[in-house]
N, C-alpha and C positions, 0 to 999 in steps of 0.2 A: 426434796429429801437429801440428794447428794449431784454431788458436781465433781467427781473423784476422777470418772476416768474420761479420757477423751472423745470429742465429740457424742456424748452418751450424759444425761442426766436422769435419773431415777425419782417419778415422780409418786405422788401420792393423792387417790382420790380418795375421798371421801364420803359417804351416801348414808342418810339418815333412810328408816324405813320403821311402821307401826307395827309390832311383834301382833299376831294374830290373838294369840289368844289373851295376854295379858296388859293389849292397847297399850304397850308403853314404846316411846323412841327410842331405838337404837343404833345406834353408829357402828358399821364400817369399812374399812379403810383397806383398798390394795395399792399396790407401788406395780408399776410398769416403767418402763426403761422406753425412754426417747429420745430420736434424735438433736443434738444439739449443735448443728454445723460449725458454728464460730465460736462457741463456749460464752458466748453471752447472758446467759441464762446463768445465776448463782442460786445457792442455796434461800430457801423462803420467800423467794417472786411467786408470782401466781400467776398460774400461764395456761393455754388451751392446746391442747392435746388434738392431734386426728390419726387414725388409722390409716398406713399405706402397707404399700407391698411389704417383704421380710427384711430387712436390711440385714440382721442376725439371727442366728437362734434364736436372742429374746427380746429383741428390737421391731418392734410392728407398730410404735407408734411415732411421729415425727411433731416439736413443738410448732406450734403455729404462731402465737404473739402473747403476748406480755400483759395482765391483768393489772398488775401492782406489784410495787416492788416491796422487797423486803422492807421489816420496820426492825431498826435498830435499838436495840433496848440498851440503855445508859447503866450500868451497874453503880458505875461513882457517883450520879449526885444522889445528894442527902442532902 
């Protein structure tokens, strides 16, 4: 989600789950704030999250590695 402040990126899960009564899918989404030691991590990687001690008030999760990276969407060709 964001790469703004130092050593800190703020990510985004997301969790589909079957609503009970009307069996339909619904999506959603929290952001948690993790640590990002070298700033290697950018905006739209997709990365694994784990749970350590408090590093901040709202810092409790540390990145672990790198899924995929971002995919760059070309706006000019046509």
């Amino acid at each position: 989600m964001s790469d703004k402040m130092r050593k800190t990126a703020v990510v985004e899960v997301v969790r589909f789950f079957r609503h009970l009564k009307y069996q339909k899918y619904i999506r959603r989404s929290k952001k948690y704030k993790a640590h990002n030691e070298n700033n290697e991590y950018k905006i739209g990687d997709e990365v694994v999250i784990q749970e350590c001690r408090p590093l901040s008030k709202d810092k409790h999760f540390t990145i672990i590695e790198k899924i995929q990276n971002a995919k760059i969407k070309m706006q000019n060709d046509k």
